[in-house]
HTML snippet that shows the backbone in 3Dmol.js (N, CA, C, O; Angstrom):
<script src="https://3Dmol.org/build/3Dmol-min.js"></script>
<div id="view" style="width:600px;height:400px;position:relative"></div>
<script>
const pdb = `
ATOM      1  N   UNK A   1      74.938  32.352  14.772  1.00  0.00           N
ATOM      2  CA  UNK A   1      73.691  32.400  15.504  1.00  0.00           C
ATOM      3  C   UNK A   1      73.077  33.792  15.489  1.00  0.00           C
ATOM      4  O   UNK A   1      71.882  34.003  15.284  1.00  0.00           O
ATOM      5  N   UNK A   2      74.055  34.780  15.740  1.00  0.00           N
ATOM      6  CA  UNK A   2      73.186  36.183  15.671  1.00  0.00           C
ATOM      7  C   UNK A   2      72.713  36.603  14.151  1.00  0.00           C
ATOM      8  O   UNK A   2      71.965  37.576  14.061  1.00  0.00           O
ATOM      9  N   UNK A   3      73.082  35.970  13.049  1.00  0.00           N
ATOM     10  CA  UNK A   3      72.583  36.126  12.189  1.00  0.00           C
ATOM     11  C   UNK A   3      71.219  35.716  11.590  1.00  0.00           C
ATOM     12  O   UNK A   3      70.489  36.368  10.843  1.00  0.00           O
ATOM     13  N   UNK A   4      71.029  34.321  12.161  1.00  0.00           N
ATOM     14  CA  UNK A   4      69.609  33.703  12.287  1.00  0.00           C
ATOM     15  C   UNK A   4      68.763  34.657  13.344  1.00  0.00           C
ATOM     16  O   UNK A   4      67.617  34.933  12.991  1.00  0.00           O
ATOM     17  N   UNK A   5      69.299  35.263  14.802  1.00  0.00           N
ATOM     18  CA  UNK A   5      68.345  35.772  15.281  1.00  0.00           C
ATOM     19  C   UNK A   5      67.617  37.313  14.693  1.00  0.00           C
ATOM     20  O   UNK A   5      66.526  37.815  14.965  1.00  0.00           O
ATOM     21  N   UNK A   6      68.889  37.855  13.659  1.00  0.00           N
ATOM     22  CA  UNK A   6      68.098  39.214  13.518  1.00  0.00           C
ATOM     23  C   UNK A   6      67.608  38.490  11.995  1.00  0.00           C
ATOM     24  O   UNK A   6      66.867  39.243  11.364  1.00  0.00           O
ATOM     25  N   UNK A   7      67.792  37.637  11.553  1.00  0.00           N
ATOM     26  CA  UNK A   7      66.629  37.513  10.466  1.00  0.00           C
ATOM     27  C   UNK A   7      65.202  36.528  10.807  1.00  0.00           C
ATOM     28  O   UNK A   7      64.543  35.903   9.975  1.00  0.00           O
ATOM     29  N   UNK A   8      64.997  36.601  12.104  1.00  0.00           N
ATOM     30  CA  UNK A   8      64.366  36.380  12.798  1.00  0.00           C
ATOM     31  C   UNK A   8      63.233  37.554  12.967  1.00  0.00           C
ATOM     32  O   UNK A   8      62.124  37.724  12.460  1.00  0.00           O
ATOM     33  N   UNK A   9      64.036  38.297  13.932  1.00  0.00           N
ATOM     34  CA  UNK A   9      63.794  39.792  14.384  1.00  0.00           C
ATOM     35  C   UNK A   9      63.263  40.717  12.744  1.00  0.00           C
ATOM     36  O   UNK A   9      62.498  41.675  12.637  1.00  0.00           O
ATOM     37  N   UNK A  10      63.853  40.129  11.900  1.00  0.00           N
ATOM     38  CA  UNK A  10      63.161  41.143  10.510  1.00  0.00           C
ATOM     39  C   UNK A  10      62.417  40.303   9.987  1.00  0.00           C
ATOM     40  O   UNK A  10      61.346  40.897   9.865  1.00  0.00           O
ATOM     41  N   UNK A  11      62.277  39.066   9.512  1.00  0.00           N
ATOM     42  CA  UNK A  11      60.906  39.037   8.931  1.00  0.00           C
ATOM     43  C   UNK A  11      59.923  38.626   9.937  1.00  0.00           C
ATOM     44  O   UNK A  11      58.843  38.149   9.587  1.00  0.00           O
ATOM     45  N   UNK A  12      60.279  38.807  11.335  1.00  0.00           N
ATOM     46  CA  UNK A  12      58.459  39.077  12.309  1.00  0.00           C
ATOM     47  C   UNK A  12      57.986  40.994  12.206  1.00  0.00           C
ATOM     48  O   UNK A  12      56.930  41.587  12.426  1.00  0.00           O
ATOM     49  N   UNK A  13      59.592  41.531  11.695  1.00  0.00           N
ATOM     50  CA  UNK A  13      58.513  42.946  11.746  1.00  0.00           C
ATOM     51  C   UNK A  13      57.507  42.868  10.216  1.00  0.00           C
ATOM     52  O   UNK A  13      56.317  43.175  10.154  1.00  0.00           O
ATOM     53  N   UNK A  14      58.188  42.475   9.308  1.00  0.00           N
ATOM     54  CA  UNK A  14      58.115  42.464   7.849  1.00  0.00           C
ATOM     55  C   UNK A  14      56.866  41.447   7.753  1.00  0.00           C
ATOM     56  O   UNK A  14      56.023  41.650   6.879  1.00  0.00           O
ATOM     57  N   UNK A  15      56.764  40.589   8.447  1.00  0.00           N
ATOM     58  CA  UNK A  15      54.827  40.058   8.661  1.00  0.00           C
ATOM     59  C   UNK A  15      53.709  40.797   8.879  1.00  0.00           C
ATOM     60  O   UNK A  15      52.604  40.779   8.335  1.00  0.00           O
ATOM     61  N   UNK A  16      54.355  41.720  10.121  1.00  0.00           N
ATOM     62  CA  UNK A  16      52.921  42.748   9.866  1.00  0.00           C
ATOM     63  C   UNK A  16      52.386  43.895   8.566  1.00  0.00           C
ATOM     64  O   UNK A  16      53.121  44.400   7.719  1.00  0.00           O
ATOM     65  N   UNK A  17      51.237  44.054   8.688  1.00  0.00           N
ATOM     66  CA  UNK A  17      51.363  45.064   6.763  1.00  0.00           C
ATOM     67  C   UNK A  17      51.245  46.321   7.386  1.00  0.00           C
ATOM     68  O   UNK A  17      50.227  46.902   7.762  1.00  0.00           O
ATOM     69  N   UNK A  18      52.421  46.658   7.443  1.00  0.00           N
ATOM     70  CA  UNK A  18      52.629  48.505   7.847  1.00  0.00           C
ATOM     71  C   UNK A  18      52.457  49.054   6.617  1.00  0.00           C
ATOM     72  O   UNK A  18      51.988  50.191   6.573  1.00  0.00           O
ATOM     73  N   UNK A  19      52.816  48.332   5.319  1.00  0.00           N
ATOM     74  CA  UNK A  19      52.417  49.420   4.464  1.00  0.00           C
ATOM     75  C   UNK A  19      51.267  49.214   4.558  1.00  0.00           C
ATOM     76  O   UNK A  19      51.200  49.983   5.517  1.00  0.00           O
ATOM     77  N   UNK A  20      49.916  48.766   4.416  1.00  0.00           N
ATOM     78  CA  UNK A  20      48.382  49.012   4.408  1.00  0.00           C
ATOM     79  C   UNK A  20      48.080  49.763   5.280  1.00  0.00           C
ATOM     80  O   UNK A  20      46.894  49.783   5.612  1.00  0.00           O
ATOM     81  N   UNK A  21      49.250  50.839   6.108  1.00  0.00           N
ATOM     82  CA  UNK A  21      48.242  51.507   7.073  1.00  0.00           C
ATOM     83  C   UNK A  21      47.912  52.654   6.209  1.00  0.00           C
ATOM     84  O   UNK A  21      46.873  53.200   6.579  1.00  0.00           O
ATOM     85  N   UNK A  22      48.522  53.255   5.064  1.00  0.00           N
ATOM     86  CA  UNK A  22      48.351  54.184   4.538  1.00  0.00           C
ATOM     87  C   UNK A  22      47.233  54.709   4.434  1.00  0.00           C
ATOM     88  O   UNK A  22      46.816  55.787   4.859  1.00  0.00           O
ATOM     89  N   UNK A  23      46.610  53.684   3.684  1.00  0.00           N
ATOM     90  CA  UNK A  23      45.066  53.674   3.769  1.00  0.00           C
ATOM     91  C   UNK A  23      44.985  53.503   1.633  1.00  0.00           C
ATOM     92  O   UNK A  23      45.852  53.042   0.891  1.00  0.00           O
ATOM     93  N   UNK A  24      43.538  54.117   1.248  1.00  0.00           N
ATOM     94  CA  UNK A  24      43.741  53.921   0.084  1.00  0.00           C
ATOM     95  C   UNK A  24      42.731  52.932  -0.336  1.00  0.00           C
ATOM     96  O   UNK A  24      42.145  52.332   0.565  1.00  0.00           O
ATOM     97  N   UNK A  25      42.396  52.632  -1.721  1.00  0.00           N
ATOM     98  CA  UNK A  25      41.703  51.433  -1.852  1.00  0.00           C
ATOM     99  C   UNK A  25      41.453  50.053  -1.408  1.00  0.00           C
ATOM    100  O   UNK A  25      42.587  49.655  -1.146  1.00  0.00           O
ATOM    101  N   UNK A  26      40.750  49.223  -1.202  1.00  0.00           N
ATOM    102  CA  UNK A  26      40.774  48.751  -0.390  1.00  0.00           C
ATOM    103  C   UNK A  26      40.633  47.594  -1.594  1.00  0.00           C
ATOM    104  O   UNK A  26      39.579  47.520  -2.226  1.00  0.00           O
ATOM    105  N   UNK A  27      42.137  46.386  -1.971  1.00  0.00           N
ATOM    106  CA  UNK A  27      41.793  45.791  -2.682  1.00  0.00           C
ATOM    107  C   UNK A  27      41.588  44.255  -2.101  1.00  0.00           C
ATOM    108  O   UNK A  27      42.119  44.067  -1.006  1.00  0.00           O
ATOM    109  N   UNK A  28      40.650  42.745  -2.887  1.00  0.00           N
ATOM    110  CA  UNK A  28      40.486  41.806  -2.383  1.00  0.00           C
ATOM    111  C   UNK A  28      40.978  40.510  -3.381  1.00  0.00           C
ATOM    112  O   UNK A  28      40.728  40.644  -4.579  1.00  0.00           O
ATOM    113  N   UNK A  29      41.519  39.529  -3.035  1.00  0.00           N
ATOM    114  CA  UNK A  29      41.921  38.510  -3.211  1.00  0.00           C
ATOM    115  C   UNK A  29      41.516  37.323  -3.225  1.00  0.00           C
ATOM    116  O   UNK A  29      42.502  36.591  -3.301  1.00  0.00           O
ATOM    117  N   UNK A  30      40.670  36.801  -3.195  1.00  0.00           N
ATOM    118  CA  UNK A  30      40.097  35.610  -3.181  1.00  0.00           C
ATOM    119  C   UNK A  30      38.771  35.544  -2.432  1.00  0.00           C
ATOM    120  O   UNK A  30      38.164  34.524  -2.107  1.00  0.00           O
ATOM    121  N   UNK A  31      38.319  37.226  -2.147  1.00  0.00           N
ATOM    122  CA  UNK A  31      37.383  37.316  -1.100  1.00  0.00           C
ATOM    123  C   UNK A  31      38.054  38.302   0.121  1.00  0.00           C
ATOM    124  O   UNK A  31      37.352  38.960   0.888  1.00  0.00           O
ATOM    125  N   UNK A  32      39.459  38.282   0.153  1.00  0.00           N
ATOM    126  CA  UNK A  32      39.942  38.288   1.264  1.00  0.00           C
ATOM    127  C   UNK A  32      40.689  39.707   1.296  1.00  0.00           C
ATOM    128  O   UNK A  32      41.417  39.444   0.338  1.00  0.00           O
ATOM    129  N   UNK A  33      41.035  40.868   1.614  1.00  0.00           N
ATOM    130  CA  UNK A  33      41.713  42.077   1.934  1.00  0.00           C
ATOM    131  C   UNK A  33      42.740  41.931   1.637  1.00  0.00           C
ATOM    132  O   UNK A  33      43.306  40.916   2.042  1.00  0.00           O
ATOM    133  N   UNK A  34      43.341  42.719   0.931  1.00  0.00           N
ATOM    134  CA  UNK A  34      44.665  42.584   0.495  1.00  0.00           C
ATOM    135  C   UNK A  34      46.052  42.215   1.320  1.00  0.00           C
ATOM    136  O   UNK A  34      47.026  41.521   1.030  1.00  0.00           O
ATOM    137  N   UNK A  35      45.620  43.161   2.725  1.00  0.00           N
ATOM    138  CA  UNK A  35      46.785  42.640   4.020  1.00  0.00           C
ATOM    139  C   UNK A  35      46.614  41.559   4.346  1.00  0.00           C
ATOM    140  O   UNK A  35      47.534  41.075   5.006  1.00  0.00           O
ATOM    141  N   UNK A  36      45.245  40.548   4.027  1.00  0.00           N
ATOM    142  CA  UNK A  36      45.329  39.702   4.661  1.00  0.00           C
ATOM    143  C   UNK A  36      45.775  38.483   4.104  1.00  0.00           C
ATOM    144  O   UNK A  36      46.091  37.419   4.636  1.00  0.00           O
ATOM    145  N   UNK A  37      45.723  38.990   2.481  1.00  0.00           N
ATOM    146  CA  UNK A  37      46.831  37.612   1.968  1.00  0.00           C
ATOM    147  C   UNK A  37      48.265  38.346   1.969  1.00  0.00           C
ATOM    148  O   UNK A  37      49.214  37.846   1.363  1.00  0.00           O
ATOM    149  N   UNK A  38      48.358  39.358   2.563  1.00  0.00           N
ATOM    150  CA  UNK A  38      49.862  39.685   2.655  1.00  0.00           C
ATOM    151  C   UNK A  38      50.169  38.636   3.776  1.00  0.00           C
ATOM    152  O   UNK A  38      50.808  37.614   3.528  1.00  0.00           O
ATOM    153  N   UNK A  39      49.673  38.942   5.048  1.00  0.00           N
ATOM    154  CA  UNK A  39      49.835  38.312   6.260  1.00  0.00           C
ATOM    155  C   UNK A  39      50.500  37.011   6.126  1.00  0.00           C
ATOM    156  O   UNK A  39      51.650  36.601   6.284  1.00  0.00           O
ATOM    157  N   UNK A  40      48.976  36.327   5.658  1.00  0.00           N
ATOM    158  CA  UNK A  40      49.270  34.789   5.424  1.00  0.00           C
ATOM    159  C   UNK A  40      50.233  34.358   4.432  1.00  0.00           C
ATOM    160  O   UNK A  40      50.632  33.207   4.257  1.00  0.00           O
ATOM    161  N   UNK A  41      50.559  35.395   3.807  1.00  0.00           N
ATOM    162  CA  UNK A  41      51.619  34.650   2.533  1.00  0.00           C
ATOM    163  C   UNK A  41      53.572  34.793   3.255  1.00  0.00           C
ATOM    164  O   UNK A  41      54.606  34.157   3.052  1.00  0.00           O
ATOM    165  N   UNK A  42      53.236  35.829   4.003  1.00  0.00           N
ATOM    166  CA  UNK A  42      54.530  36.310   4.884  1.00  0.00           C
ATOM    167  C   UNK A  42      54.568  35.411   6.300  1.00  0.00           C
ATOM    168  O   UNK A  42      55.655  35.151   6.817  1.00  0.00           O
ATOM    169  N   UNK A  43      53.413  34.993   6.842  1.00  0.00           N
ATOM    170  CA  UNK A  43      53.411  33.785   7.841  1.00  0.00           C
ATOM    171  C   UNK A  43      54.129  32.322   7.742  1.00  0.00           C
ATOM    172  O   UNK A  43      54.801  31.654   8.529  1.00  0.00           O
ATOM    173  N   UNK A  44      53.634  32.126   6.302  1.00  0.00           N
ATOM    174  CA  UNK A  44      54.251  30.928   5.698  1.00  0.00           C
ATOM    175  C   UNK A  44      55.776  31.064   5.210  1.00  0.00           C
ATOM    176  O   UNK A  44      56.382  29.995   5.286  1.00  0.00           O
ATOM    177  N   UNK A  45      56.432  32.010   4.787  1.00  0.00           N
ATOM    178  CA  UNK A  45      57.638  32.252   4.712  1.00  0.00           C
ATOM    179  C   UNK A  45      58.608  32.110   5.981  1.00  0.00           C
ATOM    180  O   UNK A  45      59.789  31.772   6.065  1.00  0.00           O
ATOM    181  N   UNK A  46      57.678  32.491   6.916  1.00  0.00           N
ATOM    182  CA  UNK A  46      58.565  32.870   7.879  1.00  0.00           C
ATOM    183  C   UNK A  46      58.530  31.021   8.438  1.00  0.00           C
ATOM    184  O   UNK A  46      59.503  30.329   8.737  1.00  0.00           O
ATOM    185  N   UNK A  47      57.436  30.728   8.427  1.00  0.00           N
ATOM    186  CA  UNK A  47      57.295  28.808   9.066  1.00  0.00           C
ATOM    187  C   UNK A  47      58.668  28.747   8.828  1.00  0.00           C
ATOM    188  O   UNK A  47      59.553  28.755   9.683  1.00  0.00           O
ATOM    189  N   UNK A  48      58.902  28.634   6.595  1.00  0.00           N
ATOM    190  CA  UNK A  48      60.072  28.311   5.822  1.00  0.00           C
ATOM    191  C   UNK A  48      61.093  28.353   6.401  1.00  0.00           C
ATOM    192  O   UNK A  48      61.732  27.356   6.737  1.00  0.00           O
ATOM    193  N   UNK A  49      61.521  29.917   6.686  1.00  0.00           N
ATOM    194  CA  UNK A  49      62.977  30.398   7.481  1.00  0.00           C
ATOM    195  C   UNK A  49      63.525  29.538   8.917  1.00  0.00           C
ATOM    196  O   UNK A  49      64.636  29.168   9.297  1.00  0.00           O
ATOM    197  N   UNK A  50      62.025  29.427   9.527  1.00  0.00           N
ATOM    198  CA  UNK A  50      62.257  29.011  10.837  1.00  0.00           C
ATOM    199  C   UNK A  50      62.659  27.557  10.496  1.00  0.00           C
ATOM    200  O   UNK A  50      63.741  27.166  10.934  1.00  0.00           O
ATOM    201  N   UNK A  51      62.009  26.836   9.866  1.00  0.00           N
ATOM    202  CA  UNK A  51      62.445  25.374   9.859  1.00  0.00           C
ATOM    203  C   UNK A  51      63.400  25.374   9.022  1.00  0.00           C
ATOM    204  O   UNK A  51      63.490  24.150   8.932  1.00  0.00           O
ATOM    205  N   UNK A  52      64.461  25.888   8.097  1.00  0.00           N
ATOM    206  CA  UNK A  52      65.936  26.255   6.854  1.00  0.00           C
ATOM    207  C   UNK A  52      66.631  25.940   8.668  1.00  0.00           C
ATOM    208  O   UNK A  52      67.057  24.928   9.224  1.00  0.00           O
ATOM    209  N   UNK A  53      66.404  27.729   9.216  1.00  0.00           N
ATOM    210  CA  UNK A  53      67.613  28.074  10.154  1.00  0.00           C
ATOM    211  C   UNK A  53      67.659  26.915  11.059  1.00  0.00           C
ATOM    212  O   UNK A  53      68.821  26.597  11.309  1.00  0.00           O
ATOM    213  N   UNK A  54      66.720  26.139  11.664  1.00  0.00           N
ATOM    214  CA  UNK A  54      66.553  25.251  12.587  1.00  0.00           C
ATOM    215  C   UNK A  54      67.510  23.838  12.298  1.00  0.00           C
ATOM    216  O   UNK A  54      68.298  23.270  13.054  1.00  0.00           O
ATOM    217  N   UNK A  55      67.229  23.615  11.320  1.00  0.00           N
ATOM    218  CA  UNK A  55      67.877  22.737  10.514  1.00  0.00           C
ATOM    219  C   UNK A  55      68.769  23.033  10.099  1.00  0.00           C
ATOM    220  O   UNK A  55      68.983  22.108   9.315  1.00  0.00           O
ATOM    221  N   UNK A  56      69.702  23.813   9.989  1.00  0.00           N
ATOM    222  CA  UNK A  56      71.113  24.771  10.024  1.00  0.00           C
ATOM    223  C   UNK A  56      72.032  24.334  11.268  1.00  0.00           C
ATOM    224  O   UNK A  56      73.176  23.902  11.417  1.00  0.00           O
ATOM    225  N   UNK A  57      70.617  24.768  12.324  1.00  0.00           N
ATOM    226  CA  UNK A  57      71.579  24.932  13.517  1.00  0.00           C
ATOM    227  C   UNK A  57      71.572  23.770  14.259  1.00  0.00           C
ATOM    228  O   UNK A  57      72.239  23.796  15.293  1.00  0.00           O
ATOM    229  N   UNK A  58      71.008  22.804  13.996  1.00  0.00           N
ATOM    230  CA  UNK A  58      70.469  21.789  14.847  1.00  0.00           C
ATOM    231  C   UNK A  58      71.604  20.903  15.608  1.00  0.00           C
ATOM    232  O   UNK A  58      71.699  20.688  16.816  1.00  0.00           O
ATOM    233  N   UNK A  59      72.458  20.439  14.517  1.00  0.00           N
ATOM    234  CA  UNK A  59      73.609  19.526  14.085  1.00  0.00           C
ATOM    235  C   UNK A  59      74.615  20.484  15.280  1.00  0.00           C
ATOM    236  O   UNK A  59      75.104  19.845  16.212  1.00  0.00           O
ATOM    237  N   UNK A  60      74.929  22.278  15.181  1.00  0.00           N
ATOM    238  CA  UNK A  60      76.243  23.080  15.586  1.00  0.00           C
ATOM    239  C   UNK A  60      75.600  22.373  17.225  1.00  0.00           C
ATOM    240  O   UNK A  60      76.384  21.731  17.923  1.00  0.00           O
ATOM    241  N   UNK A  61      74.286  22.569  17.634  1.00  0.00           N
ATOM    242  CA  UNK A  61      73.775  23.265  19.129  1.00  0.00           C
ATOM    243  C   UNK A  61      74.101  21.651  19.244  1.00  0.00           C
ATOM    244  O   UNK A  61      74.886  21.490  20.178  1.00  0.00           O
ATOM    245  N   UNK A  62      73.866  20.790  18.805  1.00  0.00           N
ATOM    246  CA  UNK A  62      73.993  19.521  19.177  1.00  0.00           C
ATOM    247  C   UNK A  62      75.611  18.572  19.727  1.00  0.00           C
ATOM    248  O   UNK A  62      75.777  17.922  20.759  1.00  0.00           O
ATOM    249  N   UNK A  63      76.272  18.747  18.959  1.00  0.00           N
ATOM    250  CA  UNK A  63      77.526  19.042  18.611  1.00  0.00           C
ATOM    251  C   UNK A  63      78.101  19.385  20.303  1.00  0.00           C
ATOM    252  O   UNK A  63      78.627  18.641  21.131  1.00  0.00           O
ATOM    253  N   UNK A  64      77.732  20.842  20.352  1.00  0.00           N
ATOM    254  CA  UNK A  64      78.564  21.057  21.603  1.00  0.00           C
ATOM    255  C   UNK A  64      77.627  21.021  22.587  1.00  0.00           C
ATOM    256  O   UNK A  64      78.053  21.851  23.390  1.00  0.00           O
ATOM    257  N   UNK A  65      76.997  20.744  22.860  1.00  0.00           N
ATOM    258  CA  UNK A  65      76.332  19.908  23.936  1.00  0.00           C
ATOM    259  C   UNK A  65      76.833  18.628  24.587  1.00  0.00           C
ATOM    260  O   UNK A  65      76.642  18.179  25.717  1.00  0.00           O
ATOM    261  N   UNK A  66      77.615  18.113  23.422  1.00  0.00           N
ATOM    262  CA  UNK A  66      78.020  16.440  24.094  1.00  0.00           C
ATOM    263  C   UNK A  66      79.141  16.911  23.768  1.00  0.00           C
ATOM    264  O   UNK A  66      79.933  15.998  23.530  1.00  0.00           O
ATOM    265  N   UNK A  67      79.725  18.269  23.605  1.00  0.00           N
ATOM    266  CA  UNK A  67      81.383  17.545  24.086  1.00  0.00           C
ATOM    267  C   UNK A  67      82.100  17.384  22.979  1.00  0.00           C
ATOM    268  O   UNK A  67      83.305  17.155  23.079  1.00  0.00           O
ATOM    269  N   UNK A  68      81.506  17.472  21.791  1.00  0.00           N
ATOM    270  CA  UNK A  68      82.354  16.966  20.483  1.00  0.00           C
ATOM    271  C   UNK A  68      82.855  17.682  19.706  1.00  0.00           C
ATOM    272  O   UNK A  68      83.476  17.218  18.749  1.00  0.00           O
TER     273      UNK A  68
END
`;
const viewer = $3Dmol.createViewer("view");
viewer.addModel(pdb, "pdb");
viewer.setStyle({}, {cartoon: {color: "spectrum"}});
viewer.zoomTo();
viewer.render();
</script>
């Protein structure tokens, strides 16, 4: 379990774009700022992780809840 929570804890820091604070050119993507298809492309990863680990753990948390 503490392993799901700090890869938890790292890719919500790793969503925000700390590297774009640098500054620098300002490049676009579909229309869109470069952090901001960082964002959304690191948002959706993280959905991924959350529903993998969830579904990992679902069955253990269940399990000892009733006793078994």
């Amino acid at each position: 379990m503490l392993r799901y929570l700090l890869g938890h804890l790292i890719i919500i820091t790793l969503t925000a774009p700390w590297v774009f604070l640098l500054g620098g050119r300002e490049t676009t993507v579909a229309g869109l700022p470069l952090w901001a298809v960082y964002t959304i492309a690191m948002s959706a990863g993280y959905a991924v992780f959350v529903a993998v680990s969830y579904a990992r753990c679902w069955d253990k948390c269940a399990n000892t809840e009733d006793g078994q």
